[in-house]
ROSE-525118 format. One line per field, with one value per residue (C-alpha): residue number from 1; x, y, z. Coordinates in steps of 0.1 Angstrom, whole numbers, always signed. Layout:
N
resi	NUM / ... .
X	X / ... .
Y	Y / ... .
Z	Z / ... .
//
This chain:
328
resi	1 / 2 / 3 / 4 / 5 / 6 / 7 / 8 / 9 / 10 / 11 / 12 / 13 / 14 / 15 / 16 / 17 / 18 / 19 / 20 / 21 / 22 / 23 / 24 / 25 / 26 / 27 / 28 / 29 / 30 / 31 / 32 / 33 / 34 / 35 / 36 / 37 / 38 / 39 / 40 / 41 / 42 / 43 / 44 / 45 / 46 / 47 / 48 / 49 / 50 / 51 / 52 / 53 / 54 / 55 / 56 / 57 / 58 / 59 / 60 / 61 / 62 / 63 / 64 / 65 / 66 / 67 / 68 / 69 / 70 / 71 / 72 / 73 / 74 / 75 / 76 / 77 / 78 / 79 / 80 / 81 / 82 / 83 / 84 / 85 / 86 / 87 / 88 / 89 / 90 / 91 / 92 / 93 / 94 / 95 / 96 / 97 / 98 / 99 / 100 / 101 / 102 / 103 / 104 / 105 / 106 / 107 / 108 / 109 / 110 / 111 / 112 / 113 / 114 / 115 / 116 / 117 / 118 / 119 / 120 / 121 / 122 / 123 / 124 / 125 / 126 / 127 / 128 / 129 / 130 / 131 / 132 / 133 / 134 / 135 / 136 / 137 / 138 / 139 / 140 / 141 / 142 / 143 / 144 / 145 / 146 / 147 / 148 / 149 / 150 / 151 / 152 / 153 / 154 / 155 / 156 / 157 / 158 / 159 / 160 / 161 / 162 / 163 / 164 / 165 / 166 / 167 / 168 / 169 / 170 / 171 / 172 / 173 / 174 / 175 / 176 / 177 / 178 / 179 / 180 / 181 / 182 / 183 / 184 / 185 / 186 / 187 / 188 / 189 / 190 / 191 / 192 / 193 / 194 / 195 / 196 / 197 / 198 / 199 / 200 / 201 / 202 / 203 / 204 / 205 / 206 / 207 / 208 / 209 / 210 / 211 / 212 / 213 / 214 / 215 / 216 / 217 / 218 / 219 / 220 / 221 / 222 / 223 / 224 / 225 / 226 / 227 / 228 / 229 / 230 / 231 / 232 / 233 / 234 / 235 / 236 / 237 / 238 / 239 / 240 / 241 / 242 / 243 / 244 / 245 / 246 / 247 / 248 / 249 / 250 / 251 / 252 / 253 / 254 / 255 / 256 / 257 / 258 / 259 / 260 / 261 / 262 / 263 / 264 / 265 / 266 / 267 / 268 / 269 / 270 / 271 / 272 / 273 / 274 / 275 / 276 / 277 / 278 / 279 / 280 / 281 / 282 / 283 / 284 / 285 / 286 / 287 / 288 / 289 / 290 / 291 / 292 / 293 / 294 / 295 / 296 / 297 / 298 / 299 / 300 / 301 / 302 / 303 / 304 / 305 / 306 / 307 / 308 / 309 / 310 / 311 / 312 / 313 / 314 / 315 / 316 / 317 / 318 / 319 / 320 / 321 / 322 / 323 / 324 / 325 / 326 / 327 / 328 .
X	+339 / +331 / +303 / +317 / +318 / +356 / +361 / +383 / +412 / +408 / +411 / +438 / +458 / +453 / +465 / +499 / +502 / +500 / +525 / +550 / +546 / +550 / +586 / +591 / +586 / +611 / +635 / +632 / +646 / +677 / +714 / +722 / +730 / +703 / +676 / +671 / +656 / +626 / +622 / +614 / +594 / +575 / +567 / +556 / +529 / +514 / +514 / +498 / +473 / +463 / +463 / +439 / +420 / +411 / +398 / +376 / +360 / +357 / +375 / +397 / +429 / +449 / +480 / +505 / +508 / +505 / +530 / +520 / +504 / +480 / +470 / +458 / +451 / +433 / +417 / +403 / +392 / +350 / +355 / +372 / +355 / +318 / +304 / +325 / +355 / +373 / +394 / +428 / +445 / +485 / +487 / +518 / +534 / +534 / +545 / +576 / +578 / +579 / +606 / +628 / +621 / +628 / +663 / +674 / +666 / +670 / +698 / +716 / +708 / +710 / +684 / +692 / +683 / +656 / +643 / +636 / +623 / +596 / +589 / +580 / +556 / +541 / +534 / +518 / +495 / +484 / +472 / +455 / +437 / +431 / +423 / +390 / +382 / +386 / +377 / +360 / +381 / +412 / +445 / +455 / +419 / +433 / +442 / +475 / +466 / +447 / +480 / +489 / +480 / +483 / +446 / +468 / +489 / +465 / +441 / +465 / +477 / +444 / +436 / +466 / +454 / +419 / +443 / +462 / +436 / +418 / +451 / +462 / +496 / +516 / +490 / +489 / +528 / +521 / +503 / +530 / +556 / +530 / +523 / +556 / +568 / +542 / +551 / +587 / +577 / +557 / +588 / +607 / +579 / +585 / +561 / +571 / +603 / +611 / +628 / +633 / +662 / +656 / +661 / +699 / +699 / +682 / +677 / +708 / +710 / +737 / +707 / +719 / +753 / +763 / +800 / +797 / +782 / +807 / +839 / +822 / +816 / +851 / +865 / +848 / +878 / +856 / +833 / +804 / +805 / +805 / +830 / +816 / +852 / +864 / +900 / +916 / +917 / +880 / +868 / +883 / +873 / +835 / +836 / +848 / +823 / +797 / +810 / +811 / +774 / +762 / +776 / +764 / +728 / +730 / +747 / +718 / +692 / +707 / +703 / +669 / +660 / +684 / +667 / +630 / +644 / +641 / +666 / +690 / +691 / +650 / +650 / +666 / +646 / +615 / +631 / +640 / +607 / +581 / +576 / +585 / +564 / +554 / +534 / +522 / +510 / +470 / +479 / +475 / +501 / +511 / +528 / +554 / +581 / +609 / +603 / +581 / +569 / +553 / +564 / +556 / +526 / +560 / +577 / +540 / +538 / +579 / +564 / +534 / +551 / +575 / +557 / +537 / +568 / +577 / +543 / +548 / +582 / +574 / +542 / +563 / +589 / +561 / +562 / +595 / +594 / +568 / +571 / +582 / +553 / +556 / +558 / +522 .
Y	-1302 / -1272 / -1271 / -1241 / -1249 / -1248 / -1220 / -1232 / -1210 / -1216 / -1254 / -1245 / -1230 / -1261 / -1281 / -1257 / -1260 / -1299 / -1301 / -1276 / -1300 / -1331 / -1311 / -1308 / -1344 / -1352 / -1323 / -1342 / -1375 / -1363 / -1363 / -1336 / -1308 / -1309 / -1320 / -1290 / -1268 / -1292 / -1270 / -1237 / -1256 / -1270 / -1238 / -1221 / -1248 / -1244 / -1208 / -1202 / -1235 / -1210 / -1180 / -1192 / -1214 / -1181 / -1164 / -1198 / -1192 / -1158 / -1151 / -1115 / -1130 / -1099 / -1093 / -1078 / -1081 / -1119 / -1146 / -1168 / -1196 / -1178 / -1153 / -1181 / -1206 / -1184 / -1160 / -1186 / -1203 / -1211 / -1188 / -1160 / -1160 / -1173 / -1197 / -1198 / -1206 / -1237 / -1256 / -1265 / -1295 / -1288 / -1260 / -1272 / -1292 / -1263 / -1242 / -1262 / -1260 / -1228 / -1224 / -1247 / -1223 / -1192 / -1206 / -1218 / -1186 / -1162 / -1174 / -1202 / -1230 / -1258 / -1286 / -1316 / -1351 / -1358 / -1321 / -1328 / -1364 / -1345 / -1320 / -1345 / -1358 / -1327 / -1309 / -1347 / -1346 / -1315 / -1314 / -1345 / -1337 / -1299 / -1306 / -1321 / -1298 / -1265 / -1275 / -1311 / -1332 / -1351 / -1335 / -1367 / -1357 / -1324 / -1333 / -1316 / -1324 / -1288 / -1267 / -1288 / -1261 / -1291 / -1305 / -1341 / -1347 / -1332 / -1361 / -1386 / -1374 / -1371 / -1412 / -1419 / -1409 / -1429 / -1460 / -1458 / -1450 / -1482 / -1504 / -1501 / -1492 / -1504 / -1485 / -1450 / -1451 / -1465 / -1432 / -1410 / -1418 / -1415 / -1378 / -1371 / -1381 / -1361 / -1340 / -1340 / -1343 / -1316 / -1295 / -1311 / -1299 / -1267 / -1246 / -1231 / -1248 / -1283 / -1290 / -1277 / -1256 / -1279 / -1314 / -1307 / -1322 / -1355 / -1386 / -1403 / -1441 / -1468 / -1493 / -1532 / -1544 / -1514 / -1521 / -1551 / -1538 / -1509 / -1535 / -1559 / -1527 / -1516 / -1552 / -1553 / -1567 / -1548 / -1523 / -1545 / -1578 / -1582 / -1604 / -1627 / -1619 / -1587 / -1573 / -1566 / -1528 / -1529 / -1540 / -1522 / -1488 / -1502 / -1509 / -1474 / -1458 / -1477 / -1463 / -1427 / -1427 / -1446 / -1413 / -1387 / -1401 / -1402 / -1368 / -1354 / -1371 / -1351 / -1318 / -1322 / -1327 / -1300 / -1280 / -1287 / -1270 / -1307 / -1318 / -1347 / -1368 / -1362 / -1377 / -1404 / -1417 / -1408 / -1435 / -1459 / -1458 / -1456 / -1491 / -1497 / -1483 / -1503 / -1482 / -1498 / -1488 / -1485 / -1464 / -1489 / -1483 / -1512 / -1509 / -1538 / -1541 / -1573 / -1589 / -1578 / -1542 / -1525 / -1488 / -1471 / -1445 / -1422 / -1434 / -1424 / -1394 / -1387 / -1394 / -1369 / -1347 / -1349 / -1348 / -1317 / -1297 / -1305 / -1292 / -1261 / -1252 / -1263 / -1240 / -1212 / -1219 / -1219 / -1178 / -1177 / -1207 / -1183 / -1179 / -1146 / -1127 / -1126 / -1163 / -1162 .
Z	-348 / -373 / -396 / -416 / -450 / -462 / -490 / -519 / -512 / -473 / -482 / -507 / -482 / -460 / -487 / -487 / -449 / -450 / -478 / -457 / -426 / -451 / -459 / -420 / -414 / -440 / -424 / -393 / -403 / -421 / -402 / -377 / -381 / -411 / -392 / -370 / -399 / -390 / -361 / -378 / -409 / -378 / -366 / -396 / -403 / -371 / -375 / -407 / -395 / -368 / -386 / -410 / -382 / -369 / -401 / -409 / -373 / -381 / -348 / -341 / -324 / -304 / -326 / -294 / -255 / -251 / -263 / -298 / -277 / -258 / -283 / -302 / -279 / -255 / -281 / -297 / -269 / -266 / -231 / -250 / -287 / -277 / -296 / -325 / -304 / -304 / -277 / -292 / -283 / -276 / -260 / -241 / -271 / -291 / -265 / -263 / -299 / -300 / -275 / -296 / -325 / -305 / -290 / -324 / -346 / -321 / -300 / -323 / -298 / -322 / -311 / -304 / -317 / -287 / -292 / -331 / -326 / -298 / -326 / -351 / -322 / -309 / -345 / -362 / -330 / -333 / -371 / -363 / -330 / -340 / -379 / -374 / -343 / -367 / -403 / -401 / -420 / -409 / -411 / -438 / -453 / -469 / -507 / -522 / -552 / -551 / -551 / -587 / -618 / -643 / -649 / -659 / -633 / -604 / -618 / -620 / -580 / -569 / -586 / -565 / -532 / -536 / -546 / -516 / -496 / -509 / -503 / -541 / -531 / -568 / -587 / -561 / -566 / -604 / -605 / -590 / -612 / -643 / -630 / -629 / -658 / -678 / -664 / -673 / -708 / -711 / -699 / -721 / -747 / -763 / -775 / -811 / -817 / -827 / -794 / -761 / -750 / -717 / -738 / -741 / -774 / -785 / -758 / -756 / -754 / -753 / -760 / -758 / -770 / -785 / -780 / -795 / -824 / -830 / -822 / -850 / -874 / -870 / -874 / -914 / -937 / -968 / -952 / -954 / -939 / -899 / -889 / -856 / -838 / -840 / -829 / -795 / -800 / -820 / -788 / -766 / -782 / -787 / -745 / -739 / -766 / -748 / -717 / -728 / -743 / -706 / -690 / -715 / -717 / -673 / -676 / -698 / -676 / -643 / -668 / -675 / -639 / -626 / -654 / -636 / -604 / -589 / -565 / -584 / -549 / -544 / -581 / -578 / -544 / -563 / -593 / -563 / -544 / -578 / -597 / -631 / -665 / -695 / -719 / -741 / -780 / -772 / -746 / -718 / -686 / -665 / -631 / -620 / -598 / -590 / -559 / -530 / -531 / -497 / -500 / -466 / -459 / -454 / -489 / -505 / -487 / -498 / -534 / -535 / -524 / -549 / -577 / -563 / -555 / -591 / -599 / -588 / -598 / -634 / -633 / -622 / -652 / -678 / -673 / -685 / -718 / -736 / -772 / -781 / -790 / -825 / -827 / -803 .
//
């Protein structure tokens, strides 16, 4: 195990290489033919792990005349490097690995379902076992939350790992879909104007028995009295005006996301997965969901990463909502 003490950026770049396997075990488990971009994701996480494996050891790896396995695992090996070597676990899993990768980028040999499902295997077991060996910490020990620019929400992710790692498992996802949706608002936010470009106009709401209420407005014999009954066509129109706000306000929803850079289907997972928020006027947050509720390590791992990914694409959006520089 090393005692190196992890730099920040070398344990930021852990956290990026964790959250690009996290994308490859989710690559994994779609449908073929989807699933074999796991292969390559695979791959890439392994080789930026040992790239920057070998910079924390302060180790010269040989950059040509030996294939990707051995240049790392041998070069880096205690027999090769000296005393600031390491022996990887893997060697052969990754070498398989990187055949798959080879075949299917280089010769369009799609892998197949039992080639993927051995990925998955091969790359989980080898952050795990080689995690600990290089840097110290576990593989799952590496916090994302680093990679989020937003001091709110990487608090709020960062809360949500301790929960979950203490069994909390409402409040961690509680905590997820809190992040988020500050998140959201704060793109929705503008800076300098009285709304954002991004809102696509004021929320829209059907609210509760809004048909009702337009049939019954319609049906007024003066104009001012509601009458308890109203017409055949008054209620027709107020179920189809009901109707057509429903689908604007879902419509302007999918915008807002689509606006983020999120993925509409990741969205609405996230919405299915997260509990439901109460806010409440002194600020206070409650976290409740109907029935039984026992999301998955793999549904909170979906989650966090979700919210990170969002993260990031919203930081990289903030370059281009700037005021103009006049209005600065």
């Amino acid at each position: 195990m090393s005692t190196r003490e992890i730099a920040p950026a070398t344990m930021q770049r852990l956290a990026f290489i964790r959250l690009l396997a996290q994308q490859g075990m989710e690559q994994s488990r779609q449908p073929d033919p989807l699933a074999a971009s796991c292969i390559l994701t695979f791959h890439d996480a392994v080789e930026l792990f040992l790239m920057l494996a070998s910079e924390h050891l302060g180790i010269t790896v040989q950059d040509k005349g030996t294939d990707f396995v051995s240049r790392y695992f041998v070069g880096m090996h205690p027999d090769k490097a000296g005393e600031q070597g390491v022996d990887l676990a893997g060697r052969f899993a990754i070498k398989r690995l990187t055949a798959h990768r080879n075949a299917f980028k280089h010769s369009a040999a799609h892998p197949t379902g039992a080639a993927v499902e051995q990925a998955r295997t091969d790359t989980a077991q080898f952050f795990e076992d080689n995690t600990p060996r290089v840097f110290g910490i576990p593989f799952t020990g590496i916090d994302m939350a680093d990679l989020v620019t937003q001091d709110l929400a990487r608090g709020k992710i960062k809360k949500s790992a301790t929960a979950w790692g203490n069994g909390q498992h409402l409040d961690a996802m509680g905590l997820l879909a809190v992040a988020f949706d500050d998140l959201f608002k704060n793109h929705l936010g503008a800076r300098g104007y009285p709304l954002s470009p991004f809102a696509f106009g004021r929320r829209i709401s059907s609210g509760p028995h809004l048909g009702l209420s337009v049939a019954r407005m319609l049906s007024r014999a003066d104009g001012s009295r509601a009458v308890r009954n109203p017409t055949h066509e008054a209620e027709a129109f107020g179920k189809e005006y009901e109707q057509l706000v429903e689908g604007a306000g879902q419509m302007q929803t999918a915008l807002r996301v689509m606006s983020l850079g999120v993925d509409l289907h990741r969205y609405f997972r996230f919405q299915q997965l997260c509990p439901h928020i109460t806010e409440f006027a002194n600020g206070q947050i409650d976290y409740h969901s109907f029935g039984p509720y026992t999301p998955s390590p793999a549904e909170f791992e979906y989650c966090q990463q979700f919210v990170i990914t969002a993260a990031l694409r919203l930081a990289e959006l903030e370059s281009h909502t700037q005021p103009p520089s006049w209005r600065a």
